[in-house]
C-alpha positions as CSV (number, residue, x, y, z in Angstrom):
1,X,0.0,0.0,0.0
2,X,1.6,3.4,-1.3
3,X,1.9,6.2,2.1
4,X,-0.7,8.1,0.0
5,X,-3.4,5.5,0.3
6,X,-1.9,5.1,3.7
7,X,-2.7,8.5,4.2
8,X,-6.1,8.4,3.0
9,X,-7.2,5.0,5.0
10,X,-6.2,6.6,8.2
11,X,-8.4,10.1,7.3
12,X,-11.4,7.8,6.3
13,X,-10.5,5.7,9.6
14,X,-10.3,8.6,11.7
15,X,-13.5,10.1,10.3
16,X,-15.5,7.2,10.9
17,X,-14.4,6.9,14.6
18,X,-15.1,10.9,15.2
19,X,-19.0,10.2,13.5
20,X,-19.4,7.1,15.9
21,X,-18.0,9.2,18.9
22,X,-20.2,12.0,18.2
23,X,-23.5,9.8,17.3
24,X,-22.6,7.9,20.7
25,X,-22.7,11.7,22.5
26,X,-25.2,12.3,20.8
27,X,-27.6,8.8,22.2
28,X,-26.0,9.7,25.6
29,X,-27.9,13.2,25.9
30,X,-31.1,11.6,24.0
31,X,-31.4,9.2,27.1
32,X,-30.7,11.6,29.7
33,X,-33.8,13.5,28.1
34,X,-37.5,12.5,28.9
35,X,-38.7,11.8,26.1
36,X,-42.3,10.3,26.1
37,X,-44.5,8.5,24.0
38,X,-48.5,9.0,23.7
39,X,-50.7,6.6,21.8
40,X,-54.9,7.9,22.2
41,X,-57.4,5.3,22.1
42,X,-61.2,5.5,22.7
43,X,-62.9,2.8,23.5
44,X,-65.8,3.5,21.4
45,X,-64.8,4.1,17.4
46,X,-67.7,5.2,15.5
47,X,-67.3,4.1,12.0
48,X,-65.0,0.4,12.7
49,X,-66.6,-1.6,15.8
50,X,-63.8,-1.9,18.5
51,X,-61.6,-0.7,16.4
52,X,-58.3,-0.5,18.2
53,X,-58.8,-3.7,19.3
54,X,-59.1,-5.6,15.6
55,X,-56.8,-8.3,15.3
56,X,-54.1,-7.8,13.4
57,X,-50.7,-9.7,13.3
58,X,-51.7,-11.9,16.0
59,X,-52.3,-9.2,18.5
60,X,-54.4,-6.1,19.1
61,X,-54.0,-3.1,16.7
62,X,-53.1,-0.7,19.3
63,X,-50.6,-3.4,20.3
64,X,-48.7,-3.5,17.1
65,X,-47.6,0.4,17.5
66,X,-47.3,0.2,21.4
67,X,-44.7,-3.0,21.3
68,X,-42.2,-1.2,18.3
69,X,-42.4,2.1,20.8
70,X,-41.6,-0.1,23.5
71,X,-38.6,-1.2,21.9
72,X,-36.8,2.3,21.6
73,X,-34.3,3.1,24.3
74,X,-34.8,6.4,23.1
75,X,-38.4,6.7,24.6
76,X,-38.5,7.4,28.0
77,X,-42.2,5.7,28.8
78,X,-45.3,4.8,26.8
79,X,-48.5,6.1,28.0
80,X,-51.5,4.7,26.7
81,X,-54.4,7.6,26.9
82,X,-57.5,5.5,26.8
83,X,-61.1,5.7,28.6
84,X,-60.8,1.5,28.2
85,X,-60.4,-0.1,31.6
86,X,-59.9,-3.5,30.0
87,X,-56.2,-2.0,28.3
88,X,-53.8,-2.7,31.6
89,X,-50.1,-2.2,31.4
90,X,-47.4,-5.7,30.7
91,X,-44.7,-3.5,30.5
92,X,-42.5,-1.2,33.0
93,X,-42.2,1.7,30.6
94,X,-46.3,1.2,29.5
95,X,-48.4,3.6,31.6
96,X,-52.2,4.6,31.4
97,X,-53.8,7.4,31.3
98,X,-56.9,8.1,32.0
99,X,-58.4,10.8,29.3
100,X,-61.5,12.7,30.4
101,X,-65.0,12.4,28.7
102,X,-64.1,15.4,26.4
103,X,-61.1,14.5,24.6
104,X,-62.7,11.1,24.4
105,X,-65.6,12.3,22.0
106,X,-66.2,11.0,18.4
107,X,-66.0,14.8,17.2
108,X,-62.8,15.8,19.8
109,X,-59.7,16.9,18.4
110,X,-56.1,14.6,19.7
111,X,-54.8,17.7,20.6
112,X,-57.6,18.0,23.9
113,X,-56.0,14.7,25.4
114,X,-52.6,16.2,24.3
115,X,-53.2,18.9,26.4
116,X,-54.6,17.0,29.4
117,X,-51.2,14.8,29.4
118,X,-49.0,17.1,28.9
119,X,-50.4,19.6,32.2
120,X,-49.9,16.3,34.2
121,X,-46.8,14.7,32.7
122,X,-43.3,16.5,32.2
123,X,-41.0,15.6,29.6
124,X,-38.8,17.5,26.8
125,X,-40.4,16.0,24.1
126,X,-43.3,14.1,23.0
127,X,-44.5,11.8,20.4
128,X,-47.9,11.0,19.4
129,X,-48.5,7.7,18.1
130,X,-51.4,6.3,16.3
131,X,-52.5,3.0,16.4
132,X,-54.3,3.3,13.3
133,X,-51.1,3.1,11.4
134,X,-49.6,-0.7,12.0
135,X,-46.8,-0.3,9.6
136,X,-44.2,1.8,11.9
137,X,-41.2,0.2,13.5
138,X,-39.0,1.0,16.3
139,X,-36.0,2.1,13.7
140,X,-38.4,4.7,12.3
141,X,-39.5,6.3,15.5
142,X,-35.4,6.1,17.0
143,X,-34.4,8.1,13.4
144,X,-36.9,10.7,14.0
145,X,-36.1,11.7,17.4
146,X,-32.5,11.8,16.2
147,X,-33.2,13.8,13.4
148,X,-35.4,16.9,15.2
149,X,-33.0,16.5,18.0
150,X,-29.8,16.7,16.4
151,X,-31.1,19.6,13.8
152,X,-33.3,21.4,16.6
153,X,-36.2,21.4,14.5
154,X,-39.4,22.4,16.5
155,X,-41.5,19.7,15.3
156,X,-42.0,16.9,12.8
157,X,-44.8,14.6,11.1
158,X,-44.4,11.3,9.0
159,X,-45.2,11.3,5.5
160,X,-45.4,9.2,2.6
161,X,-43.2,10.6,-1.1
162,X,-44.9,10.3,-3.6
163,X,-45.4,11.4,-7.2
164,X,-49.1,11.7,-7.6
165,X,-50.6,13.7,-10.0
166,X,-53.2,15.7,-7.9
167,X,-56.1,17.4,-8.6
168,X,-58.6,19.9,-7.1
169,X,-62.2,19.3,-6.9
170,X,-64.1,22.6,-7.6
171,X,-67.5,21.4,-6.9
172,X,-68.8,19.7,-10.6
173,X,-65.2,20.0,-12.3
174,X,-61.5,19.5,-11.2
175,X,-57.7,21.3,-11.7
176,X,-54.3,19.7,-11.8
177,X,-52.3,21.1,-8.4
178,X,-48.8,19.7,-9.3
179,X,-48.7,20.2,-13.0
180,X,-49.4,22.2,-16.2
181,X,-51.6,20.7,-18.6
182,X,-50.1,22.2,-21.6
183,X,-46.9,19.9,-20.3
184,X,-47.7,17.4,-18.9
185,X,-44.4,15.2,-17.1
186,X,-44.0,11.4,-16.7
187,X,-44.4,10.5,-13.2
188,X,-40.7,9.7,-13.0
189,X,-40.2,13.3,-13.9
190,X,-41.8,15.1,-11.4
191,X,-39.4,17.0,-9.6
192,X,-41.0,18.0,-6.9
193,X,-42.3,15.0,-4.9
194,X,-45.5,15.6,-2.9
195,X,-45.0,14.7,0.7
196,X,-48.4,12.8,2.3
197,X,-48.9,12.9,5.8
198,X,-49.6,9.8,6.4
199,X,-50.8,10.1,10.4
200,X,-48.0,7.9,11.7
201,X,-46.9,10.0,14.3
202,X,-46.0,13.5,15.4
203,X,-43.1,14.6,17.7
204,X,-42.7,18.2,19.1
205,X,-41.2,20.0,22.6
206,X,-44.2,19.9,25.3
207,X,-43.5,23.7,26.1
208,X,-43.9,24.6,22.3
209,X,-47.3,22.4,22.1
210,X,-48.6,24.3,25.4
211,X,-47.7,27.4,23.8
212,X,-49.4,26.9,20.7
213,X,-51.6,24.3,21.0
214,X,-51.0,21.9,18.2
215,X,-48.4,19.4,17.2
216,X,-47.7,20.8,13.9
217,X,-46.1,24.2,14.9
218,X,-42.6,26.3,14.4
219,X,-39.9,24.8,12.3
220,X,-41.4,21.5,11.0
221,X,-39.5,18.7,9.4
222,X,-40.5,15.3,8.6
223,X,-39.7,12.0,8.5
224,X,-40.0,9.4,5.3
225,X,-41.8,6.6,6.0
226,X,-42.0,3.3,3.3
227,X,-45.3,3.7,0.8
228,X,-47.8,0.8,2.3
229,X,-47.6,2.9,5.2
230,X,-49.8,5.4,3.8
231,X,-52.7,3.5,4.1
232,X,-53.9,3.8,8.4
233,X,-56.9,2.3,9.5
234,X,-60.3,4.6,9.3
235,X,-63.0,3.1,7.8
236,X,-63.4,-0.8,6.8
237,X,-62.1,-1.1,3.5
238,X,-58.9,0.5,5.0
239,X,-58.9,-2.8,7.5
240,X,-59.3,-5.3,4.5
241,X,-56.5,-3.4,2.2
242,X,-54.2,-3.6,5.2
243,X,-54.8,-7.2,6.3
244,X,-53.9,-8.1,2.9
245,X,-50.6,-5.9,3.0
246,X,-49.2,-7.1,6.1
247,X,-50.5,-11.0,5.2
């Protein structure tokens, strides 16, 4: 081996050890932070029959979500807000709590039991899981929380890229969004991809959400998440389409 390759070895060698040093910092401060995990269920789902509860995978939907959350030494605890009394905790980090009548409403908004958490629970940040989305996995959620950590980004949602053509309905006709008729692109041309939130989950600072009430607020960034995972769980044909998927 020639001292110039020498040379360049030991750079690339010595890069690499100053990227696992600072990624290893880096972990160390992410665990010394509280950083919690919220997953909202209600016991009764209007338009899907015990919905949270539908078998999927050989467990509970709600499980699927709650046991890849579980796995992240990056999250601090796992609360499950539910007004269920049959969902008790199996695992040290999974804790309940108990959501009022309000945020537990067919027509509430997430961000009412967002709010009641957060006034009772401290932490720096928080993620919002739903369990109508079975297609996340640990490695997902642990690259977020790097990601709006390390680049102090105020909050971010997973999405779906795509490269849809998308159209406006304007009531009895419709109107391209992404393109111009007159030139119309292939889809593999489309430079600018369409990011779809796909209602994965949501991670932001508790003292920005109690500022401004929402999850979705400040700098936001997002995190990629594989196509099937566009399709979550809201009305019955969404179950069948997903069964098949993850059978």
């Amino acid at each position: 081996m020639s001292i110039i390759n020498l040379r360049l070895y030991q750079s690339y060698f010595e890069y690499q050890v100053i990227i696992l040093i600072i990624n290893n910092y880096l972990k160390k401060k992410l665990i010394e932070m509280i950083i919690n995990a919220l997953i909202p269920l209600r016991s009764k789902s209007k338009r899907i029959k015990n919905k949270n509860i539908q078998i999927l995978k050989n467990k509970p939907l709600y499980k699927i979500v709650l046991d890849e959350a579980l796995k992240s030494k990056l999250i601090t605890n796992v609360f499950i807000a539910t007004d269920d009394s049959n969902i008790k905790s199996y695992n040290k980090k999974m804790k309940i709590f108990s959501r009022s009548k309000k945020s537990a409403t067919n027509k509430a908004q997430t961000e009412i039991v967002i709010n009641e958490f957060l006034l009772k629970n401290n932490c720096d940040y928080l993620i919002v899981i739903q369990a109508t989305n079975p297609f996340l996995k640990k490695e997902h959620l642990d690259r977020a929380i790097m990601k709006i950590t390390k680049n102090k980004y105020d909050s971010l949602v997973s999405v779906v890229n795509t490269k849809f053509f998308i159209w406006k309905k304007i009531k009895t006709i419709c109107k391209p969004l992404n393109y111009l008729l007159s030139k119309r692109p292939r889809s593999q041309d489309i430079k600018e991809n369409q990011l779809i939130e796909n209602g994965s989950f949501y991670i932001f600072k508790r003292k920005n959400f109690l500022k401004y009430n929402n999850r979705l607020h400040g700098k936001i960034t997002y995190y990629t998440m594989p196509k099937e995972s566009l399709f979550e769980i809201d009305e019955k044909e969404d179950l069948k389409i997903v069964r098949n998927i993850l059978n």
